[in-house]
C-alpha positions as CSV (number, residue, x, y, z in Angstrom):
1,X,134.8,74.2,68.2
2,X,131.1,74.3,68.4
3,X,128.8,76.7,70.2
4,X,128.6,74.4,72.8
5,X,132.1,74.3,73.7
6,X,132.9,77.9,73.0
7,X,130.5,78.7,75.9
8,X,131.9,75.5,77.9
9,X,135.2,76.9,77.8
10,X,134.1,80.5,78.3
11,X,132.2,79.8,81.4
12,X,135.6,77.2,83.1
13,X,137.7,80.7,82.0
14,X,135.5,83.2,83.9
15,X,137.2,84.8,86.6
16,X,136.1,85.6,90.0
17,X,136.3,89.7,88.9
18,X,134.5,88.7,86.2
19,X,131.8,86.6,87.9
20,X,130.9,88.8,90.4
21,X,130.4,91.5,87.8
22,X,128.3,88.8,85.3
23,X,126.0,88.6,88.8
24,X,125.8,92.4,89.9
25,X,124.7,93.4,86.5
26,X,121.9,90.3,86.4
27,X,120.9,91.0,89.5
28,X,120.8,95.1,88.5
29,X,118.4,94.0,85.2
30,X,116.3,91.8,87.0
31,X,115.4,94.1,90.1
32,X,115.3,97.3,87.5
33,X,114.6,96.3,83.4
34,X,111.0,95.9,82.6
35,X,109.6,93.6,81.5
36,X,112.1,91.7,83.2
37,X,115.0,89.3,81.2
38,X,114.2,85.6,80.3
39,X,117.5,83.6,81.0
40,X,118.3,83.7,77.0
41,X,118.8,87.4,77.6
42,X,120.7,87.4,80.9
43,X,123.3,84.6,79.3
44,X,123.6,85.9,76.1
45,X,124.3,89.5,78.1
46,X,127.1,87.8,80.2
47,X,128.9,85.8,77.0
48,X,127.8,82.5,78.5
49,X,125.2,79.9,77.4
50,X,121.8,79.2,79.5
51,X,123.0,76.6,81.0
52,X,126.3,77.7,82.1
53,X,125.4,81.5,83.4
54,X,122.2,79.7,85.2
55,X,124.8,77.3,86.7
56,X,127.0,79.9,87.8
57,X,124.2,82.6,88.8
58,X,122.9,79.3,91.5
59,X,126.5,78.6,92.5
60,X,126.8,82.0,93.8
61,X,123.5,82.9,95.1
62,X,121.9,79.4,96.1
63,X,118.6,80.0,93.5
64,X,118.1,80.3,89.8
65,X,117.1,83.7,88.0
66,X,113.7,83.0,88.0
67,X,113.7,81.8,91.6
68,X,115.4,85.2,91.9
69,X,112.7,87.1,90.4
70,X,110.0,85.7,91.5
71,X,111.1,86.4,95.1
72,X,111.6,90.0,94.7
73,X,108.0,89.9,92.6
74,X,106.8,88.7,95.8
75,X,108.5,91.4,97.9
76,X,107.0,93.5,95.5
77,X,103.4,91.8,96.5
78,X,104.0,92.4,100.1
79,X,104.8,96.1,99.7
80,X,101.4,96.3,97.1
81,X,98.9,94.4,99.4
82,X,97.6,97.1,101.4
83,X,94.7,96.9,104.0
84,X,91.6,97.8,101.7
85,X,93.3,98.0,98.4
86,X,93.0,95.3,95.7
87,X,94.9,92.1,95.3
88,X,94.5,92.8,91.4
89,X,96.3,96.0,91.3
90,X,98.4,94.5,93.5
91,X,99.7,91.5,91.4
92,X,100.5,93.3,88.5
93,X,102.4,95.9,90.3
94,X,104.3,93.2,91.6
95,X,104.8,93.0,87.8
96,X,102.8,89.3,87.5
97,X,101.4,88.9,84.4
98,X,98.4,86.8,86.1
99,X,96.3,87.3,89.2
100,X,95.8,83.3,89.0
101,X,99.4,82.0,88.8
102,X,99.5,84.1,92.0
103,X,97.0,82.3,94.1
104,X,98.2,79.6,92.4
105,X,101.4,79.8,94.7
106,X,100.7,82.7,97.0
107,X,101.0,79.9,100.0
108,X,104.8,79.1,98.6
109,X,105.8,83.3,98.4
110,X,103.3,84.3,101.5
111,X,102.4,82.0,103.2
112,X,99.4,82.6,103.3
113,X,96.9,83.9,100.3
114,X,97.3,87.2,99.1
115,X,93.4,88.7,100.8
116,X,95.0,87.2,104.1
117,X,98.5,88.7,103.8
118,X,96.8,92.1,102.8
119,X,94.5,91.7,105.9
120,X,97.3,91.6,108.3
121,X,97.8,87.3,108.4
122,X,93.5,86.7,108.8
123,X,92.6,82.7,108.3
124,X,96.2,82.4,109.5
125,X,97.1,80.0,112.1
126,X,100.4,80.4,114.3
127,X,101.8,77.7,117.4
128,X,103.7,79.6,119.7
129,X,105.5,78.2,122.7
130,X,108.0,80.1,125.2
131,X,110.7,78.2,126.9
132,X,113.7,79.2,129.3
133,X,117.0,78.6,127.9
134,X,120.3,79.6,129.3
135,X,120.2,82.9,127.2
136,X,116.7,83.5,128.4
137,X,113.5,83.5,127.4
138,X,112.6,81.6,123.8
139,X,110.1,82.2,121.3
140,X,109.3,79.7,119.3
141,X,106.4,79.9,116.7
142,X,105.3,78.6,113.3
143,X,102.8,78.0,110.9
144,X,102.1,75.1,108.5
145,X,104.5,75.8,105.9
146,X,107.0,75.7,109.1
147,X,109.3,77.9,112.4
148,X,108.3,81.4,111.6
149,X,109.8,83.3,114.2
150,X,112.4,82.0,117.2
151,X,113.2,84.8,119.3
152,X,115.0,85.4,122.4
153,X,113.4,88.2,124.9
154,X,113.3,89.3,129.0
155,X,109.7,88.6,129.1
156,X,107.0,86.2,127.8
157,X,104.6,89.4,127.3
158,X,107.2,91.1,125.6
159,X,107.8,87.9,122.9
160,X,104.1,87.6,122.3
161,X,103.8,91.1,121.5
162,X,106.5,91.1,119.1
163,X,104.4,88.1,117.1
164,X,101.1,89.9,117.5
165,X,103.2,93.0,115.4
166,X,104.0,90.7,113.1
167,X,101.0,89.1,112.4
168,X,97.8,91.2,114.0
169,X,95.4,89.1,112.5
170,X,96.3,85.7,112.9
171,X,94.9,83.2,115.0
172,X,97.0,82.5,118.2
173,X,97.0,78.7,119.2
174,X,98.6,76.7,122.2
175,X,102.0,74.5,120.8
176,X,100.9,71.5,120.0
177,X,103.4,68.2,119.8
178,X,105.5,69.0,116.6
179,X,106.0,72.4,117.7
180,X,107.4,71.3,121.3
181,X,109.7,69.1,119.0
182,X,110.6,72.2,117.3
183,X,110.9,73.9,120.6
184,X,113.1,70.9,122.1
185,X,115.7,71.0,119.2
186,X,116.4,74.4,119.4
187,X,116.9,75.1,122.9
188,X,119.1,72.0,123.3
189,X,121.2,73.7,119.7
190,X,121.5,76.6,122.1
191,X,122.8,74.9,125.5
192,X,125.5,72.3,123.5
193,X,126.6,75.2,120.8
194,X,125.5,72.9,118.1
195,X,124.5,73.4,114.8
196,X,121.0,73.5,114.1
197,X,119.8,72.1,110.9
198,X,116.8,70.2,109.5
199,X,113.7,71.9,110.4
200,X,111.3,73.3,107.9
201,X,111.3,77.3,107.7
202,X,108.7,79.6,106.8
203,X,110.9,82.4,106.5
204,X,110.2,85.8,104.8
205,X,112.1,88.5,103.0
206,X,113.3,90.2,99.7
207,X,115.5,88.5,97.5
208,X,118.8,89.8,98.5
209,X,117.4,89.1,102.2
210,X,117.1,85.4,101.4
211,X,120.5,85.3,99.6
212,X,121.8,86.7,102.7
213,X,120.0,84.2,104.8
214,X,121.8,80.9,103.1
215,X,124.7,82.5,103.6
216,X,125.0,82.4,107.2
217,X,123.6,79.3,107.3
218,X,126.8,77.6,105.1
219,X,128.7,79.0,107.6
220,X,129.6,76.1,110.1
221,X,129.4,76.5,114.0
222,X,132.4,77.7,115.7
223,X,133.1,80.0,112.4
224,X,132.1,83.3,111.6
225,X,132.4,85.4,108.8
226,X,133.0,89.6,108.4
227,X,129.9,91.3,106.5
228,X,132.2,92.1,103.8
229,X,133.3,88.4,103.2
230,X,129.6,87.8,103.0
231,X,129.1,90.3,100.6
232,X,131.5,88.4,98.7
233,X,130.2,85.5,99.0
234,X,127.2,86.6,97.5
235,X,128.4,88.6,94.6
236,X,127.9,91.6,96.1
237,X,130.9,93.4,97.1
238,X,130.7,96.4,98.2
239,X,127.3,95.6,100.3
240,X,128.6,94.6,103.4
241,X,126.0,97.7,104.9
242,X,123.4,96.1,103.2
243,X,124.5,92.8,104.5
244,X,124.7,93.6,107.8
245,X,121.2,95.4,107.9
246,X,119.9,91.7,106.2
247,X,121.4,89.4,109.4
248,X,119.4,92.6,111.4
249,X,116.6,91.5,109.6
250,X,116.9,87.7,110.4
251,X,113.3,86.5,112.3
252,X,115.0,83.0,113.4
253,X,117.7,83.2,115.4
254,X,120.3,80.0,115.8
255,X,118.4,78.8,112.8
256,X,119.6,81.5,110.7
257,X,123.2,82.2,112.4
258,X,123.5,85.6,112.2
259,X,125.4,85.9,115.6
260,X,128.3,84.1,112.9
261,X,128.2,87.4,111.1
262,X,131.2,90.2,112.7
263,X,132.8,93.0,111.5
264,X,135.9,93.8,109.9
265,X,138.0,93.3,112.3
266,X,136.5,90.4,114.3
267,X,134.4,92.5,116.4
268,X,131.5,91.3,117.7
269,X,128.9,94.6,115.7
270,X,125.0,93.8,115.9
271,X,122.4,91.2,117.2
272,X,119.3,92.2,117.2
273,X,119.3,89.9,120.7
274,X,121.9,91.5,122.4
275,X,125.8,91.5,121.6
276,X,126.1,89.5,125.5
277,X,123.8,86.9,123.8
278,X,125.8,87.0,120.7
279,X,129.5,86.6,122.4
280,X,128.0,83.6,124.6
281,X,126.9,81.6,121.2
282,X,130.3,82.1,119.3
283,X,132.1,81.2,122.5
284,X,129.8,77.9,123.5
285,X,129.8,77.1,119.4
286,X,133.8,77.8,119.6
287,X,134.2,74.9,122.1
288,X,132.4,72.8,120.7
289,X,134.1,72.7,117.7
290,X,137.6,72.4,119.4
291,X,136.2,69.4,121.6
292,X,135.4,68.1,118.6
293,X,138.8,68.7,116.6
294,X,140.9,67.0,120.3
295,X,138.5,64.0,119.8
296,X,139.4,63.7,116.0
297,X,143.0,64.1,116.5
């Protein structure tokens, strides 16, 4: 058998014990070893070739080790980009080897360049619209790169206040067409209990956040799923805390379903929007789905 087809057959004969251990130690080198492991290293570590421990690190996480990496570098650049401090020192604590492959896709990790980020979202431009829905109040904002923040809140003063935290120094601007579109789709997603897919996210986090993130959104409407299956899902068990303090960290609501996400035993455990909020969504998304399963049969 060649070397090929040693590693073929090793990878069909991995276990799911053994994958989720082949992930939590990649994952452990690649947030901790520096300088950090090429995929030659991280495969040859886990017994498998490149191309079938890359296949299986994206099957379980949704993103490649170096997609991997470079998010958490950028997390990294975030927590480095201090008001008055320099971008320079900055990047290569984020442990980039070059300042210019950073501007070079600083929109991409940001959103933004790295002297706005730093200076609190400056040169930035956000649409922001508010809209009644039948769970209240909607935020609605984005930038270019796409929906940055969909909130739900008591009052509109309240809503902006929470995107003016968020982003002190960006420029404010009145919704324009696209982002009434925006704003059209995702209050109807929450009046029908439908699912909510296809619009373009500009969506920021660590990469464990992210991870998180795709998660809840392969879980279908009228499902949910217990932090710890989650964790699971992810190759991370044992994290359902950290998990759960992830869907707290979700900025887009409906878009990111983390009202799907319950505890252990099915109850309903956090929403950052309120749990009355949260119960309405799994019940409206609950009939849906059996209307939709009478219909079929």
């Amino acid at each position: 058998m060649n070397t090929r087809s040693t590693h073929s057959a090793r990878a069909e004969a991995v276990s799911e014990p053994a994958a989720r251990r082949i992930i939590e130690a990649a994952c452990r080198s690649l947030e901790n070893d520096e300088p950090a492991p090429g995929l030659a290293q991280l495969a040859e570590a886990a017994g498998l070739s490149r191309w079938h421990f890359q296949r299986l690190f994206k099957r379980r996480l949704g993103v490649t080790p170096k997609q991997y990496l470079n998010a958490l570098r950028a997390q990294r650049l975030k927590a480095s980009l201090q008001p008055g401090g320099s971008i320079t020192d900055a990047v290569y604590a984020a442990g980039f080897g070059s300042p210019s492959r950073v501007y070079e896709s600083a929109r991409r990790m940001l959103g933004m360049s790295p002297g706005a980020y730093r200076d609190g979202g400056q040169g930035l431009r956000i649409r922001r619209a508010v809209a009644q829905s039948r769970l209240g109040l909607l935020l609605v904002a984005a930038t270019e790169a796409g929906i940055c923040a969909i909130e739900f809140g008591e009052e509109e003063g309240e809503l902006l206040e929470r995107l003016a935290r968020r982003f002190p120094r960006a420029a404010s601007l009145e919704p324009d067409e696209v982002l009434r579109g925006y704003v059209e789709r995702i209050v109807a997603a929450v009046e029908a209990g439908a699912e909510l897919s296809g619009l373009p996210l500009d969506i920021r986090g660590t990469a464990f956040q992210h991870t998180v993130w795709r998660a809840l959104q392969n879980i279908p409407a009228g499902g949910t799923r217990t932090y710890s299956e989650l964790a699971e899902a992810i190759g991370r068990p044992g994290a359902a805390r950290a998990v759960a303090r992830a869907c707290a960290s979700n900025p887009l609501a409906v878009a990111v379903p983390c009202h799907r996400a319950v505890g252990k035993d099915g109850g309903l455990t956090g929403y950052r929007w309120g749990l009355e909020r949260k119960k309405a969504l799994l019940e409206r998304e609950a009939s849906r789905a059996a209307e939709g399963s009478e219909k079929e049969g």
